[in-house]
Residue, then its C-alpha position, 0 to 999 in steps of 0.5 A: x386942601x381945596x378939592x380938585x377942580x375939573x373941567x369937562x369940555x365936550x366936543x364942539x363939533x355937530x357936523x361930525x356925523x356918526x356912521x350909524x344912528x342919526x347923531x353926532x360927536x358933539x351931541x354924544x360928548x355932552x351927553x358923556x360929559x353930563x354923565x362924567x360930572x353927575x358921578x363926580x358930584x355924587x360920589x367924589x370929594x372933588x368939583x366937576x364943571x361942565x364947560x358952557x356949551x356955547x362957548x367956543x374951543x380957544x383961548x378966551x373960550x373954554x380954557x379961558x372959562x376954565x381959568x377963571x373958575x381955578x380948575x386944576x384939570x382940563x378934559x377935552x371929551x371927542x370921538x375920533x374918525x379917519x379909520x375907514x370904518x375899520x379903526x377901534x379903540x380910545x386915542x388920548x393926548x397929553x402934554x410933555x410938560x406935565x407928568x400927571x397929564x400923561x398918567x391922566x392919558x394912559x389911565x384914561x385908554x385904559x379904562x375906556x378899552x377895558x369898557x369897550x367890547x370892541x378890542x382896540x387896533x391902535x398901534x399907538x394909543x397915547x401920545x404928545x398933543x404938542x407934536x401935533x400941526x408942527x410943533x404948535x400943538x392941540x388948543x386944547x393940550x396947550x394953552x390949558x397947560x400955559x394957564x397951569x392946568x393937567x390937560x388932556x384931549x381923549x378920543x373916545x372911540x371911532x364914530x365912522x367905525x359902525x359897531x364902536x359908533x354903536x356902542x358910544x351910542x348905547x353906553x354913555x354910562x359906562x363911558x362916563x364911568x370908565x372916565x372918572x375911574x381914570x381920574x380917579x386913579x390919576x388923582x387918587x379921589x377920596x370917595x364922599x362918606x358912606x353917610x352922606x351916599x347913603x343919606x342922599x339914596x335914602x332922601x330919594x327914596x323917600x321923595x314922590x315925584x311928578x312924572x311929566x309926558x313929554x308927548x304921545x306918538x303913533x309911530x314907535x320910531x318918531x317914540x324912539x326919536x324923543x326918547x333919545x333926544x331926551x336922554x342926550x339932554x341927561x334927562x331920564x326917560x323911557x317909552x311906555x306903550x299902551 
């Protein structure tokens, strides 16, 4: 059996401004995303592909990249907003045309509210992407699903909220997680063996590495600036004073 393709679409939205540290919905997502498919690759007998960026959201765009690389899953990753500051909680929607896009949905809010400390206020969590704009649907619940894939469009929190802004600002790795256990309770990913895990750590150990600085800055916040545009890049990195 072929391992099981998934497709991670992260927002393609930078005008979509986060109440409070200085970013932005697209920026987080990627970030999210990046995250999802390092976790997936590492640890899951499956093939996580990370949409290219520069491509747009429609049918010849991502969904259209995504059939042509055979994916079986379609993840489109956003943070939500219209709350008035005042909403909480992961929103996630599926297509009534496929069972396993609704198990994907539920799973997915689930692992996302269980993460957040912020409980969630959501009367309705979960919901058919295709009642949306009259009956057409999301773009990325259906034409996903006419090319044969299980979609789903997540909200992970909401960004006009400032402490869940804060905390997907502070807990993309978390996030990251809660989205692959999602897909991993849905589809029932096999594990990669313990062997190879635990050969992979120990090539690493074993490695010398060459540290690279990036700059030297005067003002701690212009520091903390680079220091989180690298990170949002999933580039590892930390401030080091002297």
């Amino acid at each position: 059996m072929e391992k099981l393709r998934i497709y991670l679409s992260p927002s393609k939205q930078p005008f979509n401004r986060y109440v409070v540290g200085n970013t932005n919905e697209e920026a987080e997502m990627v970030g999210v995303a990046r995250r999802m498919k390092a976790i997936l690759d590492e640890e899951y007998e499956c093939e996580a592909i990370l949409a290219t960026l520069t491509l747009a959201i429609g049918d010849e765009g991502r969904a259209g990249e995504a059939r042509e690389r055979k994916c079986d899953v379609y993840v489109a990753l956003h943070s939500n907003a219209g709350g008035q500051g005042r909403a909480s909680g992961a929103v996630a929607f599926y297509h009534r045309n496929k069972t396993e896009s609704r198990t994907l949905a539920e799973n997915i809010v689930q692992e996302l509210n269980s993460a957040c400390p912020i409980a969630s206020n959501r009367s309705r969590d979960v919901a058919d992407g295709m009642d949306a704009f009259d009956g057409k649907g999301y773009g990325e619940i259906r034409v996903p699903e006419q090319y044969g894939m299980v979609p789903v469009l997540a909200e992970t929190n909401f960004h006009d909220n400032p402490a869940t802004a804060q905390w997907i600002i502070s807990s993309k790795p978390a996030i990251a997680r809660a989205y692959v256990n999602a897909l991993v309770r849905s589809f029932a990913l096999k594990r990669k063996s313990e062997e190879i895990i635990g050969y992979n750590e120990a090539t690493q150990a074993d490695k010398k590495f060459y540290r690279v600085q990036v700059g030297a800055y005067s003002k701690k916040e212009n520091a903390e600036d680079m220091n989180r545009k690298l990170k949002e890049l999933g580039i590892e990195a930390y401030i080091r004073y002297t």
